[in-house]
N, C-alpha and C positions, 0 to 999 in steps of 0.2 A: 446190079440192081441198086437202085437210090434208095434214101430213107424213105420217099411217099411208095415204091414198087412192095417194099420189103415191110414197111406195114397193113399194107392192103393183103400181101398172101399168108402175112402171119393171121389176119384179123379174118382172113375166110378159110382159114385152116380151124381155127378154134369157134367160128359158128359165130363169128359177132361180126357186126356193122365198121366197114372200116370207117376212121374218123374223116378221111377223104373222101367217101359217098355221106357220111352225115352233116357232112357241111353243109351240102348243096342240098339234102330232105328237108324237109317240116319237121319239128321235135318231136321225135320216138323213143320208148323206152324198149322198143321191141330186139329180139337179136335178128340173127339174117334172115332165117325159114319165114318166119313172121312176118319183117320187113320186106321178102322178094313176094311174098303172097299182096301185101298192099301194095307195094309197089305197081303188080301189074292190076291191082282191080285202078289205081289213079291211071294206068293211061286208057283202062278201057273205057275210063269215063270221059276224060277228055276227046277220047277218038270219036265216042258216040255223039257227045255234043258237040264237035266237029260236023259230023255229018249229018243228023240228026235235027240238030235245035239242043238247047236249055234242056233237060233231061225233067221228065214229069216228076221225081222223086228225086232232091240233090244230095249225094251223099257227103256232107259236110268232110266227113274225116279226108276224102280224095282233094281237099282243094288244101293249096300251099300256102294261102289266107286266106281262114272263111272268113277272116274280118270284113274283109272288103267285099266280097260277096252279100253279106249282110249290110254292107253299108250302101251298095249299089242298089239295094230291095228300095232302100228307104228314099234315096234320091229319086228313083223313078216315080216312088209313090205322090214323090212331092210334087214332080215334072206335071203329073195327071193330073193330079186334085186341087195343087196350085198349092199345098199348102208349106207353113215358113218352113226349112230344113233344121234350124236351130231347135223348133219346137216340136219333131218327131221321134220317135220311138219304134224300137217293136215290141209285140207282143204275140205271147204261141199260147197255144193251147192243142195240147194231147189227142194223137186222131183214136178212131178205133182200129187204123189199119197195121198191122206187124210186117206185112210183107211189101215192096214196091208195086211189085207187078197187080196188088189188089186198088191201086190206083187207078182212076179212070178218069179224071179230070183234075188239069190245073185250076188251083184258085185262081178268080179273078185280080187280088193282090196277095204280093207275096209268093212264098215257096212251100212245099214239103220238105223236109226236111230229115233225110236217117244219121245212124253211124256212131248214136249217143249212148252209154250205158250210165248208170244211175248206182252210188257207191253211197252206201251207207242207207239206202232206203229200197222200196221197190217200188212198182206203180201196180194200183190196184186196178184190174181193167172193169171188174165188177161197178164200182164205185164212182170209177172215174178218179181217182186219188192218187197220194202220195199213201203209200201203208209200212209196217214195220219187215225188215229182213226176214224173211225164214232163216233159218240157224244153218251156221255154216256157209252163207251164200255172200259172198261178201261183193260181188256186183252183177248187176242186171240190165240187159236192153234193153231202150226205151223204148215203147211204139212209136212209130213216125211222128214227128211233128208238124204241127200247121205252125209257119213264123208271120203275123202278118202286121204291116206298116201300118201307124195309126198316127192321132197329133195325142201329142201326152197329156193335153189337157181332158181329152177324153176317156183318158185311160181309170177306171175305179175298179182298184182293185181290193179284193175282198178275199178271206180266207187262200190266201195266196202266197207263197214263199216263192220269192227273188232267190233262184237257182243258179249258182255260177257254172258256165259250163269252161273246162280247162281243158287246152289238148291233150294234156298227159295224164298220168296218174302224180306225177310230181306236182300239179298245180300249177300255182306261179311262185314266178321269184321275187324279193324284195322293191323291184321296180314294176311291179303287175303284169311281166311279161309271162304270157301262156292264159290269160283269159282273154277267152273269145267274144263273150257275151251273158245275157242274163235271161235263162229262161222258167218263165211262171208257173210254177205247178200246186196244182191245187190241193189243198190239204184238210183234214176234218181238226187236226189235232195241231197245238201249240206251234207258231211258227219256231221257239225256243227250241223245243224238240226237238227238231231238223236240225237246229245249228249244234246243239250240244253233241249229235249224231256225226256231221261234217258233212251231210247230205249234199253232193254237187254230180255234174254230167261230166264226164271222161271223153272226149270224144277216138282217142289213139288209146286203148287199152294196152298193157303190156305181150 
């Protein structure tokens, strides 16, 4: 056995990710059980939209950059409505839906969007909100999101907190690498608040 054979059976003997398969993943902080469980929900996503079509609900954590995913919403949107690419955006806003399967229609622009859990706050479905943690609970899935392209000059936003969502639990690193994007969620109470909180979306949980 070489040095890569004899770290892979050290590294699934002991229940962790060997560093030769996490090279070639998206950033996880997960170990293996965890990891062969997404592992297989990304190809059954990609097999489905294979066959399928664009899947009615995309589950952001299964793609290997939702950057780009997100950045293709907005090109299209430009291609349709004509408007400049320079001068676009997006913007989500919070469905009522928790489940995929309670979807029933694609928006017109844009996507749904799952697979985000929300640390350091919760979302109130009551309300419509951002609300405070129950004790003890230190993270929570989001409902599905609506993400949809706009020109940013239109965008007025109000009672709203710029949400970083990170793949990891780690965040990012000094060069901003591991933020994906920024999504809006709506709040009754101090944007301060949320920040003093660290309030942001997870999308790869541990």
């Amino acid at each position: 056995m070489d040095a890569v054979l004899d770290n892979v059976a050290y590294s699934l003997y002991n229940g962790q990710l060997p560093s030769e398969w996490r090279r070639l993943t998206p950033a996880t902080c997960k170990n293996l059980g965890g990891w062969m469980d997404y592992f297989l929900q990304r190809i059954s996503q990609y097999m489905s939209w294979c066959v399928s079509g664009e899947p009615m609900v995309m589950w952001l954590s299964g793609l290997h950059i939702p950057e780009s995913y997100l950045t293709a919403l907005v090109q299209i949107a430009c291609r349709k409505n004509g408007w400049p690419l320079d001068r676009s955006t997006l913007y989500t806003t919070v469905s009522v839906y928790r489940n995929a399967d309670d979807v029933e229609q694609r928006p017109d622009m844009g996507c749904y969007a799952s697979g985000m859990f929300l640390e350091g706050g919760r979302w109130d479905d009551e309300n419509s909100c951002l609300a405070r943690s129950y004790p003890k609970v230190l993270i929570e899935e989001l409902p599905i999101l609506l993400i949809t392209p706009v020109e940013s000059h239109r965008l007025r936003l109000q009672n709203t907190l710029r949400t970083p969502v990170y793949t990891t639990s780690e965040r990012r690193n000094a060069m901003g690498v591991g933020l994906v994007f920024e999504a809006d969620l709506t709040t009754t109470e101090h944007i301060s608040h949320w920040v003093l909180q660290g309030v942001c979306l997870i999308l790869n949980t541990d």
